[in-house]
N, C-alpha and C positions, 0 to 999 in steps of 0.2 A: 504493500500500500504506500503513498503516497506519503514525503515526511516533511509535517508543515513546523516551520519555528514561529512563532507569536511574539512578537517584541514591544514591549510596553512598562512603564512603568508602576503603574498601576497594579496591583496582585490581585484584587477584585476580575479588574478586565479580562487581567490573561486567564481566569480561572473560569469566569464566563466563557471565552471564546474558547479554551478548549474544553469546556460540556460539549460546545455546537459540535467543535469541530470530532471531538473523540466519537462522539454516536455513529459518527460516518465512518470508523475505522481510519480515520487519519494515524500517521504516528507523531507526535507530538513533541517539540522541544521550546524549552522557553527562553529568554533572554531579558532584564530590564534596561538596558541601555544599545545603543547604537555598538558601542566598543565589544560590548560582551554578545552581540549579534554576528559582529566579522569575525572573531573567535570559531565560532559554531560553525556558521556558513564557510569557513578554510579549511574544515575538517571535509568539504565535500559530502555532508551527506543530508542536504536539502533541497525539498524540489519546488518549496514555496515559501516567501517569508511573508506573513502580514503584521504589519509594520503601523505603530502611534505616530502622529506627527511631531508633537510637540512631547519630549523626554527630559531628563536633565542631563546635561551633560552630551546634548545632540541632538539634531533633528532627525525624524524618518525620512526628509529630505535627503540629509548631507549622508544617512546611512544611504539612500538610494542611488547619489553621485556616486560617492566612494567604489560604489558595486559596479557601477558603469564604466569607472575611470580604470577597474581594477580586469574590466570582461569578464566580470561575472554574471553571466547572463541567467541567473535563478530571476523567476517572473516576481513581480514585490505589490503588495495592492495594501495602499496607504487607508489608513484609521485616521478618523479626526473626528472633533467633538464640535466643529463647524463646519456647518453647510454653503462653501465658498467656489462659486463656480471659474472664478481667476485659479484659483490656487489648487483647486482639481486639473484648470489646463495644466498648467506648472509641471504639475505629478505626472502626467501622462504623456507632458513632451519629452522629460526626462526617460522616459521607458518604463514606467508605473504601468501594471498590467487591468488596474482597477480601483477604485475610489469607493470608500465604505464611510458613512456618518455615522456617527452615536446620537442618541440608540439606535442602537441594533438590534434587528431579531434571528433568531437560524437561518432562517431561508434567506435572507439577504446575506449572509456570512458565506454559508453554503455555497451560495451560486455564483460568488464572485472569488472562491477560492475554487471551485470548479472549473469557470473559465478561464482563469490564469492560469491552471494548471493544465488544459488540455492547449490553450494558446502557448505556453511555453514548448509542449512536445512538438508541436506543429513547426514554429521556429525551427527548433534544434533539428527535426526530419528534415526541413527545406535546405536549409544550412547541410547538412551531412550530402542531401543529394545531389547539388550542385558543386561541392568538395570531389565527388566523387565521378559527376559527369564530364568535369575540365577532368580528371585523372584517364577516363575511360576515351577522350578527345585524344588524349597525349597517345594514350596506348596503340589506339586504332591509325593515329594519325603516321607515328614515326616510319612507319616503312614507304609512306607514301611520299614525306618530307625527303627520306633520306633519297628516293626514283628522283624524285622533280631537282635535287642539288645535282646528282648526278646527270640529267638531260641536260641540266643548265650549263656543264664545262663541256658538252659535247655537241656544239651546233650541228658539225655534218652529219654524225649519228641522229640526232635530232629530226633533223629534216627529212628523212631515208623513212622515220619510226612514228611519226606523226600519229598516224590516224591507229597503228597498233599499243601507242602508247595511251590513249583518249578509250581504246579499246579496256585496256587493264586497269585501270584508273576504275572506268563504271564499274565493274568487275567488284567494287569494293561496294559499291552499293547491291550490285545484284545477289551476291550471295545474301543479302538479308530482308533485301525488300522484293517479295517476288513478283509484285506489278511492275519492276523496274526494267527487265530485262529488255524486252522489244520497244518498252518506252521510250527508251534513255536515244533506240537506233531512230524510231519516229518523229521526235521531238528534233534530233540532228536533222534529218533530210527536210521537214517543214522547214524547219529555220535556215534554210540554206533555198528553196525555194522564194522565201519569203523576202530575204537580203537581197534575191538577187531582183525578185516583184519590187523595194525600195531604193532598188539602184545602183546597189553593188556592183563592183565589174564579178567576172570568175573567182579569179583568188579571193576578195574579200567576201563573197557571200558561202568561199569556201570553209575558209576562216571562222564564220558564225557559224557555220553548220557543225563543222567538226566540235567547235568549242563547246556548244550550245549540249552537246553530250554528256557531259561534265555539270550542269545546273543544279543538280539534286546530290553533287559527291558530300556535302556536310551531313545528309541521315545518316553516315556512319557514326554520328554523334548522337544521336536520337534514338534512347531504350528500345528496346524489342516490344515491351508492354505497349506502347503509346504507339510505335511503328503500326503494328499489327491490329490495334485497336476497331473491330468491327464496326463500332458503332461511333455516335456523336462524338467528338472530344470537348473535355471541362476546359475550361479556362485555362487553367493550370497548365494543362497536358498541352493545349494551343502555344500557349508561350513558348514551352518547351519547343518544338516542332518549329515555331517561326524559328530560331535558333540555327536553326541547321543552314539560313544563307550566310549568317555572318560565319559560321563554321564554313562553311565551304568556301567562302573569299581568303579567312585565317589558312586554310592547305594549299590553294592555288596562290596568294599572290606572293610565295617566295621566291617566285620566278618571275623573270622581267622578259623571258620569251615571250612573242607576239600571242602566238595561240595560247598560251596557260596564263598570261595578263587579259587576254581575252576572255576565256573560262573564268577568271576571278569576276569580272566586271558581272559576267552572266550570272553566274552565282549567288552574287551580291544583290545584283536588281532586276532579277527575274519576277518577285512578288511585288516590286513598286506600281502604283498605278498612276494614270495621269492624270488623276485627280489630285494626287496628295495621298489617300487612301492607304496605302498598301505599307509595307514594313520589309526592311528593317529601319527605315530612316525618311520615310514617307515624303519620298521624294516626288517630285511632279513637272512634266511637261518638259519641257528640253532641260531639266534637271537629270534626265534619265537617261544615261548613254540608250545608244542606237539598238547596239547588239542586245540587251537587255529589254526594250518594246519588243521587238520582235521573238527573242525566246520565250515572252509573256505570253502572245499568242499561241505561241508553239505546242505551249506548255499546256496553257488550258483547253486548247480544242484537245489535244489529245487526253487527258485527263476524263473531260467531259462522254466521251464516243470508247472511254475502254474502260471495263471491269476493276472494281478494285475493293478492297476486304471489306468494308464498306459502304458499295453503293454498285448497282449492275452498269452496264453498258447503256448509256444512252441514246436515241438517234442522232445521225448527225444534222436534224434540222431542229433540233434543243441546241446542239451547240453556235450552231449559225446563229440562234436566236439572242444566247449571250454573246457573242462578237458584235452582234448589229447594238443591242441594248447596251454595252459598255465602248461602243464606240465613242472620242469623246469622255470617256469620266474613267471606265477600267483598261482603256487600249487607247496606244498612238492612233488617229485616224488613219496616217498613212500604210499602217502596217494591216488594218482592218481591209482595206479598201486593197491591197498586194493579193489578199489570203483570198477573197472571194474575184479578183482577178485569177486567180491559178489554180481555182479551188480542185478541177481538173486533176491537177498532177499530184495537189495534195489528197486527193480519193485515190490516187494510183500506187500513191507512198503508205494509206493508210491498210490498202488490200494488199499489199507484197509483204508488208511485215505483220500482219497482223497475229495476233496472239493465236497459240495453240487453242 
C-alpha cells in the first residue's frame, strides 16, 4: 500500500488525518516540522506527503521548494487553515499536487491524496517511457547512423547504390510495420510522377521519388503497441506516432548527400499542411519545401485506397474526394491539380504494386 507522511505541527491534526487516512490502509508516517519531513522523505520510502502550510520553524511552502530544488519528485498537496485562492495558485505553480482547507472531512482528504497519488505514478510512467523510447531510438537507430557515415565518404559507391541503399533503409520499417512494404514502393513512384506533373526535369522528380521512400523511416521509433494498434489512437499514443517525422529527419539529416538531405526534408514535412494545420512544426504554404507537398499527396492517396490494421481499403473516389476537399487548406494546389493531371499513370502504379 501506498506510504503517506502527514507533516504538521499540530498532534490533534496529524492524528485526525491519519484516522482518514489509516481506514484506507495507507501506511502512515509522521513529521512536525518541514526539517524532520526531509529526514523521512531521504530515506526514500514515501509516495505522498500532505503537508500544513504554516509550521514553526518553516513553511509547507519552502518544504515544497526544497523538494523541487532537491528533484524530489514525491506529489505534496498542501493543508491550510485559509481558504486563499492566490496562495492555492502559489502551491500549485510550484508543483503542489492538490490544495486541502481546514476543516476537513475524509472524503475530501481521501480524494485529494488519491489523486496525487495516482497523478504522481502517471508522471513517473511518462517520464520512464520516454527515458526509455530516446534509449530504444538510439538502439534501432545506430546501424543505420553508422550505413548513412559510411555512404557519406563514398560518393562513387554512392551513386552506383542509390536506389538499393533507399531499398534497405525501408527495410527497417518493413520488418515491423507490415502495411509498409508495397507502401513505402507506391508512395516513391507517385511522388516521382507527381515532381515531374510540378515540373521537375528527370533527375529531380527522380530525386523525390527515390527519396520520398524513406518518409515513414522514424516508426522505427514508434512501440509495436501503438504501431499495430487496430483501433482509434488516445491522445497520448497520437503524440507519440506524430514523433516519428522528427525521428526520421534526426536518422537522415546526418548526411549532407543530395538524396538522404532530401529524404530528411521528406521526412520532416510530409505531415505539414498548407494551412498551418499539420505537425511537427505547423508549417504552411511556401513555408513547406516542395519535395515534402508533394510526398503529402503521395502519402495520403495511398494511405487512403490500401488496407491497414485499422481501417479497410477504400475507393479511390473517397480519396479523390479528400484531395479535391483539402485542396487549398491540406495540399499544395499545385500538387493537387499534377495528381489528377496523371491520375492515369498513378492507377497504373497503384495496380502493378499492389498488395498481396
Amino acid at each position: 500500500m501506498e506510504r503517506v507522511l502527514v507533516v504538521d505541527d499540530d498532534e490533534q491534526v496529524r492524528s485526525l488525518l491519519g484516522r482518514f487516512l489509516g481506514r484506507r490502509g495507507y501506511v502512515l508516517s509522521f513529521a512536525s516540522s518541514p526539517a524532520e519531513a526531509l529526514d523521512t522523505i531521504s530515506g526514500g520510502n514515501v509516495d505522498l506527503v500532505l503537508s500544513d502550510v504554516k509550521m514553526p520553524g518553516g513553511s509547507g511552502i519552502q518544504l515544497l521548494e526544497t523538494l523541487r530544488e532537491r528533484n524530489v519528485d514525491v506529489p505534496v498537496v498542501m493543508v491550510s487553515g485559509v481558504s486563499d485562492p492566490d496562495f492555492a495558485d502559489t502551491a500549485l505553480a510550484l508543483g503542489a499536487s492538490g490544495y486541502v482547507t481546514k476543516p476537513f472531512d475524509a472524503s475530501q482528504v481521501l480524494i485529494a491524496a488519491a489523486n496525487a497519488i495516482r497523478r504522481g505514478k502517471l508522471e513517473r510512467e511518462n517520464r520512464s517511457y520516454r527515458e526509455g523510447l530516446e534509449l530504444m531510438v538510439d538502439v534501432r537507430t545506430r546501424a543505420l547512423t553508422d550505413t548513412l557515415a559510411e555512404l557519406q565518404t563514398s560518393g562513387e559507391r554512392l551513386q552506383r547504390s542509390t536506389e538499393f541503399t533507399v531499398q534497405a533503409l525501408a527495410q527497417a520499417i518493413d520488418g515491423r510495420d507490415v502495411e509498409t512494404g508495397h507502401h513505402v514502393i507506391r508512395v516513391s513512384r507517385y511522388a516521382t510522377v507527381l515532381a515531374a506533373g510540378c515540373g521537375f526535369d528527370a533527375d529531380g522528380a527522380h530525386l523525390i521519388g527515390v527519396a520520398s521512400a524513406m518518409h515513414d523511416i522514424g516508426k522505427v521509433g514508434v512501440p509495436d503497441g501503438i504501431l499495430f494498434k487496430p483501433g482509434p489512437f488516445t491522445r497520448p499514443e497520437f503524440d507519440v506516432i506524430k514523433q516519428h517525422s522528427e525521428l526520421g529527419f534526426r536518422i537522415l539529416s546526418k548526411s549532407e548527400q543530395p538524396l538522404l538531405a532530401t529524404a530528411a526534408s521528406i521526412a520532416y514535412t510530409h505531415h505539414e499542411r498548407w494551412d498551418g494545420s499539420g505537425y511537427p512544426n505547423e508549417l504552411a504554404g511556401q513555408e513547406i519545401p516542395m519535395e515534402g507537398r508533394i510526398a503529402a499527396v503521395a502519402d495520403v492517396f495511398d494511405a487512403v485506397v490500401s488496407r491497414r490494421c485499422y481501417k479497410p481499403a477504400y475507393p479511390v473516389e473517397h480519396a479523390y474526394e479528400i484531395l479535391r476537399d483539402g485542396r487549398e487548406t491540406d495540399f499544395y494546389p499545385g500538387v493537387v491539380d499534377a495528381f489528377f493531371d496523371n491520375v492515369d499513370a498513378i492507377l497504373e502504379i497503384k495496380q502493378e504494386y499492389a498488395d498481396d
